[in-house]
PDB file of N, CA, C, O and CB in Angstrom:
ATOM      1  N   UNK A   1     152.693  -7.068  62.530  1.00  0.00           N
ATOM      2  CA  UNK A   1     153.105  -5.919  63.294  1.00  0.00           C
ATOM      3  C   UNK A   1     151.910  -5.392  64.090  1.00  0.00           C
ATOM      4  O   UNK A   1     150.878  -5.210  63.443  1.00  0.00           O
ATOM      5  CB  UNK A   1     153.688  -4.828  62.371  1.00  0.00           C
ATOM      6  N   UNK A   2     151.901  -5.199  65.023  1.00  0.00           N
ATOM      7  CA  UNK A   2     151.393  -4.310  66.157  1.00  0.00           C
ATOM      8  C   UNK A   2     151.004  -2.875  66.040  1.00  0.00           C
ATOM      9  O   UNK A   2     151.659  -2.007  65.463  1.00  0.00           O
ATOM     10  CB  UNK A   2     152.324  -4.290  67.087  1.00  0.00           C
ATOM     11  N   UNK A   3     149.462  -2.671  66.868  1.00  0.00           N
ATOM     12  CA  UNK A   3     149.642  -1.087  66.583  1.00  0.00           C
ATOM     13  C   UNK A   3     151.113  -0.735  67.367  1.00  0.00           C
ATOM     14  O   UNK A   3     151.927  -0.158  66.646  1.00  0.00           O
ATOM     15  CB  UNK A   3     148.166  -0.050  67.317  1.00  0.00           C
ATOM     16  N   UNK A   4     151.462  -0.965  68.498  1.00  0.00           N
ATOM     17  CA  UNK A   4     152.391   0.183  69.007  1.00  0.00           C
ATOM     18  C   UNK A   4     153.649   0.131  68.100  1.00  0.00           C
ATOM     19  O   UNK A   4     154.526   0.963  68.336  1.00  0.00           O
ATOM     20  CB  UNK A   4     152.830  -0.003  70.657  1.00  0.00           C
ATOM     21  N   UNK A   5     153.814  -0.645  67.209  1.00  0.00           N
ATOM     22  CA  UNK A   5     154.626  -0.660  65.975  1.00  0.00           C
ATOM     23  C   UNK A   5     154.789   0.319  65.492  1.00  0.00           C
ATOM     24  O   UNK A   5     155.714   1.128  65.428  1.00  0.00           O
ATOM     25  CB  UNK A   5     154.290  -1.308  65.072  1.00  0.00           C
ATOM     26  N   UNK A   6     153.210   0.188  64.895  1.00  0.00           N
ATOM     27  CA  UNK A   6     153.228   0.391  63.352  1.00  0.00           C
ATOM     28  C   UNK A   6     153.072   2.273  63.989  1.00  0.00           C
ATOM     29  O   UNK A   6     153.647   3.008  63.185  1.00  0.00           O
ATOM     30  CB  UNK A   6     151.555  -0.646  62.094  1.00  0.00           C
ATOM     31  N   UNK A   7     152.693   2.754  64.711  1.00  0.00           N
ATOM     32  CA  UNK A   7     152.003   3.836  65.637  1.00  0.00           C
ATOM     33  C   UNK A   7     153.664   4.678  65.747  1.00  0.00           C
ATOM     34  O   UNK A   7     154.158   5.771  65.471  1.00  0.00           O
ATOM     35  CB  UNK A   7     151.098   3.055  67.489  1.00  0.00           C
ATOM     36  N   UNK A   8     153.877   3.986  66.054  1.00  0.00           N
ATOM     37  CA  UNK A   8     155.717   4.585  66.159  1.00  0.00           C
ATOM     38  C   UNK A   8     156.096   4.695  64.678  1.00  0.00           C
ATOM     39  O   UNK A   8     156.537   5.824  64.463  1.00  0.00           O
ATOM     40  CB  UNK A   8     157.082   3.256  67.034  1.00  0.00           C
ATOM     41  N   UNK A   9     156.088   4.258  64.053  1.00  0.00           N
ATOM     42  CA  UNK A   9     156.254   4.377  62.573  1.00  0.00           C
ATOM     43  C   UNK A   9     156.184   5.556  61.813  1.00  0.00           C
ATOM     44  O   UNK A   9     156.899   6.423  61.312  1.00  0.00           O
ATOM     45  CB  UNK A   9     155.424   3.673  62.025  1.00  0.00           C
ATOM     46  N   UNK A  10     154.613   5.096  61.989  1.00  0.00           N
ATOM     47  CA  UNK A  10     153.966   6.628  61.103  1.00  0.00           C
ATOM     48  C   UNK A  10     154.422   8.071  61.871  1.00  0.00           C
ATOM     49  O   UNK A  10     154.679   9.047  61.166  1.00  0.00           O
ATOM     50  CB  UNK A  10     151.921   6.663  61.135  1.00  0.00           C
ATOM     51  N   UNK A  11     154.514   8.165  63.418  1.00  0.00           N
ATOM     52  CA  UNK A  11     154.768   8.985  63.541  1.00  0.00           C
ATOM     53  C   UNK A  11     156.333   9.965  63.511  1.00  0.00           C
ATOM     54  O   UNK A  11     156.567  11.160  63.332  1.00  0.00           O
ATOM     55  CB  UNK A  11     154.150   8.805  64.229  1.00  0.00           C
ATOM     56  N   UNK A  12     157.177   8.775  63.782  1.00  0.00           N
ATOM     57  CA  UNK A  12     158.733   9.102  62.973  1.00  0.00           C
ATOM     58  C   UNK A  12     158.153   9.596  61.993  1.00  0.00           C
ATOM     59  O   UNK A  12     157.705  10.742  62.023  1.00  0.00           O
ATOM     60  CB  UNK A  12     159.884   7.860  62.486  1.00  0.00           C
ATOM     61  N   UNK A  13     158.043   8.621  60.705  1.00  0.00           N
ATOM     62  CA  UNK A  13     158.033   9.254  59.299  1.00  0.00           C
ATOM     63  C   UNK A  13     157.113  10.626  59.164  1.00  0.00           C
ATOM     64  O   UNK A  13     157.251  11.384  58.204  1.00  0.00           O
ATOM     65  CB  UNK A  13     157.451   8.118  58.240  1.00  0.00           C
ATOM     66  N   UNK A  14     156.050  10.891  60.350  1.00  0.00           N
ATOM     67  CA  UNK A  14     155.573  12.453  60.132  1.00  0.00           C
ATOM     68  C   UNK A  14     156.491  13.587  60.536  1.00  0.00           C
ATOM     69  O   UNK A  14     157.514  13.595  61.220  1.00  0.00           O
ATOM     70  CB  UNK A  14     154.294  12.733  60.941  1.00  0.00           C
ATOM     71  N   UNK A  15     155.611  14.849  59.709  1.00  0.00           N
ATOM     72  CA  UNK A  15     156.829  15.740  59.783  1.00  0.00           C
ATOM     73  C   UNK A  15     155.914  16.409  61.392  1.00  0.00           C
ATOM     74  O   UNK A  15     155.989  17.627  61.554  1.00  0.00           O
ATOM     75  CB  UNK A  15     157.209  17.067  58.005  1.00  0.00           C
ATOM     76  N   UNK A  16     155.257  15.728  62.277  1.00  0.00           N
ATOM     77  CA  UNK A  16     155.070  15.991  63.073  1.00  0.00           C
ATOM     78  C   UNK A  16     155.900  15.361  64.454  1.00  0.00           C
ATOM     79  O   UNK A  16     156.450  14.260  64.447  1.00  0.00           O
ATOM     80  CB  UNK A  16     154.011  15.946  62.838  1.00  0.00           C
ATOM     81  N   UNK A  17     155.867  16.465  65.851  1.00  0.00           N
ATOM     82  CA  UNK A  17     156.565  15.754  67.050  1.00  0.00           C
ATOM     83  C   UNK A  17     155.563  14.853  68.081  1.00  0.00           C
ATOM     84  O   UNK A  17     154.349  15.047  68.008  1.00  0.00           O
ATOM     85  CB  UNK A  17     157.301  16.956  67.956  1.00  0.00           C
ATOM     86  N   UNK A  18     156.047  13.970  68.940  1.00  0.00           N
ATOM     87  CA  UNK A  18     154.929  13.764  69.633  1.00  0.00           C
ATOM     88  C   UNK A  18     154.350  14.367  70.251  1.00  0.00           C
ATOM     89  O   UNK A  18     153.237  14.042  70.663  1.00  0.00           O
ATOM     90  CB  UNK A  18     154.926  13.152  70.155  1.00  0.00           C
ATOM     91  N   UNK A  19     155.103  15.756  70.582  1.00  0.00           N
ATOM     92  CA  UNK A  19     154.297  17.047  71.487  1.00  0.00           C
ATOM     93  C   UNK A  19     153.353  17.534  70.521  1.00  0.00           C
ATOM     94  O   UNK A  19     152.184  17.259  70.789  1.00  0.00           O
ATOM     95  CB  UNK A  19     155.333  18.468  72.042  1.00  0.00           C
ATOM     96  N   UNK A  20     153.549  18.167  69.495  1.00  0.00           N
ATOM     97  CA  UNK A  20     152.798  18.453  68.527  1.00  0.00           C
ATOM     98  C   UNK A  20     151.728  17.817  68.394  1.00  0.00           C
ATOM     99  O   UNK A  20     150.768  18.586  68.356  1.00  0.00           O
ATOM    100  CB  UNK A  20     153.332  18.412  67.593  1.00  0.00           C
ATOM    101  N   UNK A  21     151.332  16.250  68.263  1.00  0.00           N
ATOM    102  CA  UNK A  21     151.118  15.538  67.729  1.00  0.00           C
ATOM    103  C   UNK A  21     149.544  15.204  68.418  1.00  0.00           C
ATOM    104  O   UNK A  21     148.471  14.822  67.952  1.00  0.00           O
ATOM    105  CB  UNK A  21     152.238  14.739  67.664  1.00  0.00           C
ATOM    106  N   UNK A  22     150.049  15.573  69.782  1.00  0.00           N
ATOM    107  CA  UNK A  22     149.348  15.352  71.231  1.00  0.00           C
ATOM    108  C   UNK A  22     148.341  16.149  71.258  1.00  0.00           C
ATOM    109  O   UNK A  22     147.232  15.911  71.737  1.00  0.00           O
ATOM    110  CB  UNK A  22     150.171  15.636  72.493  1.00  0.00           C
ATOM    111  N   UNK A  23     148.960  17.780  70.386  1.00  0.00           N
ATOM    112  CA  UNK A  23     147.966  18.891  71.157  1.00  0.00           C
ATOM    113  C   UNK A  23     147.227  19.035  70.238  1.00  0.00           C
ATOM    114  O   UNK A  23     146.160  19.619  70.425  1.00  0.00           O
ATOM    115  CB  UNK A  23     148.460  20.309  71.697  1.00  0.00           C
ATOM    116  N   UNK A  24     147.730  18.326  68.401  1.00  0.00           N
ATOM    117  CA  UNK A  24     146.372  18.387  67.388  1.00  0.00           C
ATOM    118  C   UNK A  24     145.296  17.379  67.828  1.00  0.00           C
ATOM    119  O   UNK A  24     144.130  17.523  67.460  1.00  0.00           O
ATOM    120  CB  UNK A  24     146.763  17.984  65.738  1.00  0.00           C
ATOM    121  N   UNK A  25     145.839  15.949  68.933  1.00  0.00           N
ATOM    122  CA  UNK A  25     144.248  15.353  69.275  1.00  0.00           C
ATOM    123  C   UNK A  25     144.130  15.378  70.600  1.00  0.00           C
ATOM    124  O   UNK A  25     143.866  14.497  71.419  1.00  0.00           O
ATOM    125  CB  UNK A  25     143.873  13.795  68.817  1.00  0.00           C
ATOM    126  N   UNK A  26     144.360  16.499  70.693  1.00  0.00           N
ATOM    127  CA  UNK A  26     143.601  17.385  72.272  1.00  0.00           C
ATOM    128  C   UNK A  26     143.753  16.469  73.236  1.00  0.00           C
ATOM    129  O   UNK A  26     142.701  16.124  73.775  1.00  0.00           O
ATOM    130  CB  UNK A  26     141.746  17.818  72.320  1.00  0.00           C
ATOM    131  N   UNK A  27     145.141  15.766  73.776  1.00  0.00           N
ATOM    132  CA  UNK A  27     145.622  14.478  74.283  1.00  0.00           C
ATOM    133  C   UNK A  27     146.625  15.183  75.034  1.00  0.00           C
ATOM    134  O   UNK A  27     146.949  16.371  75.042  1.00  0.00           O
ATOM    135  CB  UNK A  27     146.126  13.280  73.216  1.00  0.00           C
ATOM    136  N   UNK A  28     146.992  14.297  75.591  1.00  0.00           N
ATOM    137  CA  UNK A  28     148.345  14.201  76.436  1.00  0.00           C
ATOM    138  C   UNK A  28     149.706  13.353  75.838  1.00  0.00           C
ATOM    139  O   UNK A  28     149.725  12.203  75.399  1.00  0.00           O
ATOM    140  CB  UNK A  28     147.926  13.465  77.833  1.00  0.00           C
ATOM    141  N   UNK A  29     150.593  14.112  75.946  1.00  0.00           N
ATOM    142  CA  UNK A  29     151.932  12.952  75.191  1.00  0.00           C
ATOM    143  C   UNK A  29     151.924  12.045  75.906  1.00  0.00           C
ATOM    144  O   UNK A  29     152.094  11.109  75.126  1.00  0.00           O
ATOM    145  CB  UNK A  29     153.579  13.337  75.089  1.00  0.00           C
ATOM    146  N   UNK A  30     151.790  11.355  77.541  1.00  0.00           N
ATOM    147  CA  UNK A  30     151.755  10.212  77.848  1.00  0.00           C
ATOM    148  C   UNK A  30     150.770   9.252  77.199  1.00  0.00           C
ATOM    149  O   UNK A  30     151.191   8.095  77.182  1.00  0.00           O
ATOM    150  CB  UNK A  30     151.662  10.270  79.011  1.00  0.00           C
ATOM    151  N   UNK A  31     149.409   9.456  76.589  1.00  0.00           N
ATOM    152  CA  UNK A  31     148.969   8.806  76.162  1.00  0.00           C
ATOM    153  C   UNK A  31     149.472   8.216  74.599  1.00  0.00           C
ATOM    154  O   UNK A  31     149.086   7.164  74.090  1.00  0.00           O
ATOM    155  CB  UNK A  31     148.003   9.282  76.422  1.00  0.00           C
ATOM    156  N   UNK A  32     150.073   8.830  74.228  1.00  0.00           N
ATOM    157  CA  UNK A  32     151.039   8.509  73.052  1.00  0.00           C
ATOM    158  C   UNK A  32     152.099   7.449  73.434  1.00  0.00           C
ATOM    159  O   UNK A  32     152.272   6.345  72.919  1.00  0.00           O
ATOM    160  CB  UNK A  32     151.812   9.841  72.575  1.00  0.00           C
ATOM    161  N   UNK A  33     152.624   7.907  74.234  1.00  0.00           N
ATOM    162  CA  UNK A  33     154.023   7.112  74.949  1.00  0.00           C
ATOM    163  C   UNK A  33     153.118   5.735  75.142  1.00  0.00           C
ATOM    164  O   UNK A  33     153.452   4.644  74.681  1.00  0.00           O
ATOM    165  CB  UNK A  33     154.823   7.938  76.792  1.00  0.00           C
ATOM    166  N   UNK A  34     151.999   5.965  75.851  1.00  0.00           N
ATOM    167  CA  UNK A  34     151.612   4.621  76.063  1.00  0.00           C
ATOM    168  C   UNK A  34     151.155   3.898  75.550  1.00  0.00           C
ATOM    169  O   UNK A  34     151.021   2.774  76.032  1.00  0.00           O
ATOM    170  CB  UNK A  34     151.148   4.420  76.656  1.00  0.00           C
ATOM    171  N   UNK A  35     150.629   4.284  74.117  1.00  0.00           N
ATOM    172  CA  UNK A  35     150.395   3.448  72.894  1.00  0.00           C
ATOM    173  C   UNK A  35     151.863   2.898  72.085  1.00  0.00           C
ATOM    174  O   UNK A  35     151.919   1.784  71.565  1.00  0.00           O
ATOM    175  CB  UNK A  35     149.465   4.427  71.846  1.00  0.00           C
ATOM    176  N   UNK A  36     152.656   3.568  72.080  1.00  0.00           N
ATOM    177  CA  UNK A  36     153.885   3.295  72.052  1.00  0.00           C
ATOM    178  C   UNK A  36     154.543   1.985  72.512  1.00  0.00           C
ATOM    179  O   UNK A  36     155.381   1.319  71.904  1.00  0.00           O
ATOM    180  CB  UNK A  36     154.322   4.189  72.621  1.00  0.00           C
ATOM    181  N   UNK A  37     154.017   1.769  73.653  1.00  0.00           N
ATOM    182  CA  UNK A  37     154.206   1.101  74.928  1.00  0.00           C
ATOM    183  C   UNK A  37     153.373  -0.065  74.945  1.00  0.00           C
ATOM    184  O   UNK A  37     153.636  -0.855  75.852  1.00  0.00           O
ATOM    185  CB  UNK A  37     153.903   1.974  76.096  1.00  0.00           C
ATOM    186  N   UNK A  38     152.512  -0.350  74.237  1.00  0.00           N
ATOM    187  CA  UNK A  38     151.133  -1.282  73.840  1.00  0.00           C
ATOM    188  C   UNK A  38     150.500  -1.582  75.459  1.00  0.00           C
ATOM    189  O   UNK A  38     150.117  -2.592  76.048  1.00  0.00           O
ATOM    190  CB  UNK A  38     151.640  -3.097  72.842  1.00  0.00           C
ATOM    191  N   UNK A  39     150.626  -0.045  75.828  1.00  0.00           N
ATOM    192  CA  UNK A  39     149.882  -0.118  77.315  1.00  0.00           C
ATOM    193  C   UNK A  39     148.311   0.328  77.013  1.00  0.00           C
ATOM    194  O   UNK A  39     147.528   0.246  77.959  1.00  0.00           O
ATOM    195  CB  UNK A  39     150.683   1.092  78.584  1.00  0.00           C
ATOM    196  N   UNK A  40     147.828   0.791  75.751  1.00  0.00           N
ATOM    197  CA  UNK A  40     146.688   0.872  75.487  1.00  0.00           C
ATOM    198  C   UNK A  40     146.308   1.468  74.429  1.00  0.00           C
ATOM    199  O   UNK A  40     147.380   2.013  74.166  1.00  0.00           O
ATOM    200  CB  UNK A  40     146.205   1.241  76.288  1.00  0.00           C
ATOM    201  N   UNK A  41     145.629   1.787  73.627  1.00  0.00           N
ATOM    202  CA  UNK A  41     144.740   2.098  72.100  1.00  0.00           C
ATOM    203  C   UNK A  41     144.144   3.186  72.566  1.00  0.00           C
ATOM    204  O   UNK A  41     143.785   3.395  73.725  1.00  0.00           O
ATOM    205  CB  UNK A  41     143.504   0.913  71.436  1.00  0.00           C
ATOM    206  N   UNK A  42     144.030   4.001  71.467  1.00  0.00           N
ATOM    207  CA  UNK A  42     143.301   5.488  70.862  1.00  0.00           C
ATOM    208  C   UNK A  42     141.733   5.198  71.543  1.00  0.00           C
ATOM    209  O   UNK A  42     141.354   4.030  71.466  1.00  0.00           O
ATOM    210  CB  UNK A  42     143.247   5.647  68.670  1.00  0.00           C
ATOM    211  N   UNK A  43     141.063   5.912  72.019  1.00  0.00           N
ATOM    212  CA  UNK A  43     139.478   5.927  71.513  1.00  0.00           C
ATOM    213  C   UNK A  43     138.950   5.719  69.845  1.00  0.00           C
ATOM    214  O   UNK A  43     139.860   5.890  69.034  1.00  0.00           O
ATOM    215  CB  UNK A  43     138.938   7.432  71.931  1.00  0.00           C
ATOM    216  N   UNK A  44     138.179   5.522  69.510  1.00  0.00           N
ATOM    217  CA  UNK A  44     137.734   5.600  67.960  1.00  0.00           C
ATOM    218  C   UNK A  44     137.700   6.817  67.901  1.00  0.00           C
ATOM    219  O   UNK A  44     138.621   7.106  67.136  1.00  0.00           O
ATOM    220  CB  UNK A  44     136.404   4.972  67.426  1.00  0.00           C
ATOM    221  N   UNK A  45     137.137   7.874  68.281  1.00  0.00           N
ATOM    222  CA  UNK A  45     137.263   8.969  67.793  1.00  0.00           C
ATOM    223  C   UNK A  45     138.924   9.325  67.741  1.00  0.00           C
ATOM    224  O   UNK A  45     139.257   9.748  66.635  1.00  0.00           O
ATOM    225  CB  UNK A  45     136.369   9.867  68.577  1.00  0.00           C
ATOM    226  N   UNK A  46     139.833   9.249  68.556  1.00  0.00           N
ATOM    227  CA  UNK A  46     141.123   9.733  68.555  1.00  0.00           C
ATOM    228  C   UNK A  46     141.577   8.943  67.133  1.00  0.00           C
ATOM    229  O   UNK A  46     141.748   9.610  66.113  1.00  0.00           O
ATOM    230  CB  UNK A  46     142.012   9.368  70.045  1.00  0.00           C
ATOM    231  N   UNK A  47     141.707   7.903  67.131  1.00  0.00           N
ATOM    232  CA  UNK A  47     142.156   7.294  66.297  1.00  0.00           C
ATOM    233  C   UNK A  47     141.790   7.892  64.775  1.00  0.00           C
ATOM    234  O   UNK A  47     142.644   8.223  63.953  1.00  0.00           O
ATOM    235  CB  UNK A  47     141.778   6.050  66.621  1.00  0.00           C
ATOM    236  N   UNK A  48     140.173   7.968  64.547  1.00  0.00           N
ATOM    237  CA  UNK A  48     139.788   8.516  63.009  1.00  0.00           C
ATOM    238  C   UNK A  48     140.470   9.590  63.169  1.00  0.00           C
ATOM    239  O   UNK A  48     141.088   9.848  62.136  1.00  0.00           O
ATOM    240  CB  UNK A  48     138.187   8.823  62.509  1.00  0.00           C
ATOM    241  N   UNK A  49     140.699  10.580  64.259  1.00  0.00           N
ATOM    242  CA  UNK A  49     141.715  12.153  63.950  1.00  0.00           C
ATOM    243  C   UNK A  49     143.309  11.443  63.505  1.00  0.00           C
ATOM    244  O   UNK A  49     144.096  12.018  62.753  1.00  0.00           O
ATOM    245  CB  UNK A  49     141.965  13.454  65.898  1.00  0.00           C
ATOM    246  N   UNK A  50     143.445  10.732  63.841  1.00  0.00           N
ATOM    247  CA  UNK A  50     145.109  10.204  63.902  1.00  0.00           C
ATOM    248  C   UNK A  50     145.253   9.607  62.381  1.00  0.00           C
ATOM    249  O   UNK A  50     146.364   9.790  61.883  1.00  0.00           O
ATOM    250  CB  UNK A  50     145.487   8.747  65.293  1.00  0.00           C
ATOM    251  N   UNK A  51     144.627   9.159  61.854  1.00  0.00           N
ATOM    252  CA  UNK A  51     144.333   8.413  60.623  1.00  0.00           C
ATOM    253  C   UNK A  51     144.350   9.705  59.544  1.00  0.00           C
ATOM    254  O   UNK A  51     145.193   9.664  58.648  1.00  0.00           O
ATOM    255  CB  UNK A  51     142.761   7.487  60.720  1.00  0.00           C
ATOM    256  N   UNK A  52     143.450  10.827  59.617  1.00  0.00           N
ATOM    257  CA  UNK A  52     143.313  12.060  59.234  1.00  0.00           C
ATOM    258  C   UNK A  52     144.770  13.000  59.122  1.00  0.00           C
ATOM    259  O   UNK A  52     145.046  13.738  58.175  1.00  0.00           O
ATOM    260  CB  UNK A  52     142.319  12.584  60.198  1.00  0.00           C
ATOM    261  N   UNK A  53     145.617  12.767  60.348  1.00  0.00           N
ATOM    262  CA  UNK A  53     146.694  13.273  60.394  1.00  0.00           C
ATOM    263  C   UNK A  53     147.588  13.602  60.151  1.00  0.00           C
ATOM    264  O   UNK A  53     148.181  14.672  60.011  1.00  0.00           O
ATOM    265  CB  UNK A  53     146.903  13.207  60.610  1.00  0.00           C
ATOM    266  N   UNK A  54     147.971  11.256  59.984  1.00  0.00           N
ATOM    267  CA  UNK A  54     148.931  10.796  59.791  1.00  0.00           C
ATOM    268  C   UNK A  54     149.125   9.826  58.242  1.00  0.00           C
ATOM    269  O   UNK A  54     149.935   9.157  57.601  1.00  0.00           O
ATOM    270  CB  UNK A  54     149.065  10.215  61.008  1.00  0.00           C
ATOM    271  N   UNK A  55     147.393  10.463  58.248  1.00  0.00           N
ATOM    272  CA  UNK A  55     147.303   9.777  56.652  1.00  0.00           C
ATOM    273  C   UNK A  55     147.668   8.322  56.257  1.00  0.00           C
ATOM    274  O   UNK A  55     148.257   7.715  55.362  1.00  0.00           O
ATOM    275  CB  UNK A  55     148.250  10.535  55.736  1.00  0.00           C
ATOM    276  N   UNK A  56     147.031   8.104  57.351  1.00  0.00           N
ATOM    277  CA  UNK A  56     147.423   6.804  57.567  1.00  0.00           C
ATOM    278  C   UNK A  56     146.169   5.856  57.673  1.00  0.00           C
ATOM    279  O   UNK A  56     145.591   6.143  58.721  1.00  0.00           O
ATOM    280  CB  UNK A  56     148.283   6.760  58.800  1.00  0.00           C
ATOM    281  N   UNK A  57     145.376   4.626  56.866  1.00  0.00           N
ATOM    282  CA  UNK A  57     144.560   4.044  57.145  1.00  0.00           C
ATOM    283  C   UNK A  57     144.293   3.140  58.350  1.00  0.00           C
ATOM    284  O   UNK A  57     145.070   2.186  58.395  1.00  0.00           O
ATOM    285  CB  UNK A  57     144.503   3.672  56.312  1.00  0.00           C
ATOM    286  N   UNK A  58     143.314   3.199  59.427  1.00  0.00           N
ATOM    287  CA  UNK A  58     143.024   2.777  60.591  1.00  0.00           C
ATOM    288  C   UNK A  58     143.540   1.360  60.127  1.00  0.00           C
ATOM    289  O   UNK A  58     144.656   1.145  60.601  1.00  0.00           O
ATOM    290  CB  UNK A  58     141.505   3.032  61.136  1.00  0.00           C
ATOM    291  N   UNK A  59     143.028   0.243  59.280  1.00  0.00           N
ATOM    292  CA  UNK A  59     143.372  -0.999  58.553  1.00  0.00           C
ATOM    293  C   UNK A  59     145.020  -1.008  58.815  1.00  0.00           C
ATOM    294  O   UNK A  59     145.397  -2.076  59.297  1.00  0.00           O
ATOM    295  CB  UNK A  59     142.869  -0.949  56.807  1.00  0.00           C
ATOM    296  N   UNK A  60     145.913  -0.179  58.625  1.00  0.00           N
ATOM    297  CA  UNK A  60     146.837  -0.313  58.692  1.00  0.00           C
ATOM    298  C   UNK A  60     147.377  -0.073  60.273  1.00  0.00           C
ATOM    299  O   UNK A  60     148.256  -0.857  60.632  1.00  0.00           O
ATOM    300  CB  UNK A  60     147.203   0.310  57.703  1.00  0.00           C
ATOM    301  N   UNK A  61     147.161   0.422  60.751  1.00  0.00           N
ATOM    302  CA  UNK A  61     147.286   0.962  61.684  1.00  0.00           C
ATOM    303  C   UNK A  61     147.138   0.077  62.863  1.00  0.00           C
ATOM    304  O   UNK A  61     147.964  -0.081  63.763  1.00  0.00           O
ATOM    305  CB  UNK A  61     146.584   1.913  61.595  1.00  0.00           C
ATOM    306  N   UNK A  62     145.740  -0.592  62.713  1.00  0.00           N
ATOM    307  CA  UNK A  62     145.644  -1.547  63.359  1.00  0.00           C
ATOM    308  C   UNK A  62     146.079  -2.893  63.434  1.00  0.00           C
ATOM    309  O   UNK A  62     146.047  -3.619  64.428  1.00  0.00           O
ATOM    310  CB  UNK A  62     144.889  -1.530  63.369  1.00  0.00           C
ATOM    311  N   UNK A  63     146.487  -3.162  62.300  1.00  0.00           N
ATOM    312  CA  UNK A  63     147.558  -4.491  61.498  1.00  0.00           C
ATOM    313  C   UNK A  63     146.476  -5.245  60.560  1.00  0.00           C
ATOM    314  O   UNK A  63     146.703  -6.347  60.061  1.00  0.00           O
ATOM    315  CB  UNK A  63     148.378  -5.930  62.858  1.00  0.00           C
ATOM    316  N   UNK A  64     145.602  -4.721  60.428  1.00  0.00           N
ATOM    317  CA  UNK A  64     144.316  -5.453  59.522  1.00  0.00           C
ATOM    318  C   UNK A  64     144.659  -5.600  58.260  1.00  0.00           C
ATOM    319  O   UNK A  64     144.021  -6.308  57.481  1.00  0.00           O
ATOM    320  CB  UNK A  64     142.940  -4.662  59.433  1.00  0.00           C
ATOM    321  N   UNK A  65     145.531  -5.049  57.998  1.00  0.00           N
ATOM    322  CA  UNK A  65     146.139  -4.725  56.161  1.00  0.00           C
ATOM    323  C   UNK A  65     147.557  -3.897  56.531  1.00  0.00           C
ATOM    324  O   UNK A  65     147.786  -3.120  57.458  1.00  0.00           O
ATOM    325  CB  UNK A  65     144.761  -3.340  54.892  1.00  0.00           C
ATOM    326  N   UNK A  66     148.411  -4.368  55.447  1.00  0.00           N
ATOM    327  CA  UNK A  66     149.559  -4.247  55.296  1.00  0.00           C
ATOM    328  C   UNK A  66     149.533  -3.041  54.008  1.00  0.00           C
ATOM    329  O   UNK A  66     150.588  -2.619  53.536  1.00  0.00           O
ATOM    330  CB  UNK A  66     150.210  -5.695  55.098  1.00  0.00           C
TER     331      UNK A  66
END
């Protein structure tokens, strides 16, 4: 599985929205949509906040571990 998978995933199963989601990593919802979209990846810093978030391990996230 793919981040824009697995990225859609975690964030269904959060009790967060993608608007929400956007303004805890000081982002834009298109940039969400477009990870979504496997039009492009987090910065590292965005990502360790997203991991923090979504409680979710980067390893997973990235498809490195299941």
């Amino acid at each position: 599985m793919k981040f824009k998978e697995r990225i859609a995933i975690a964030i269904k199963q959060s009790r967060y929205s993608q608007k929400q989601l956007a303004e805890m990593l000081g982002i834009s919802e298109s940039n969400i949509t477009n990870w979504k979209n496997g039009e492009n990846l987090p910065s590292v810093e965005t990502l360790y906040k997203l991991c923090e978030i979504l409680d979710e391990s980067a390893d997973y996230l990235l498809g490195l571990k299941d």
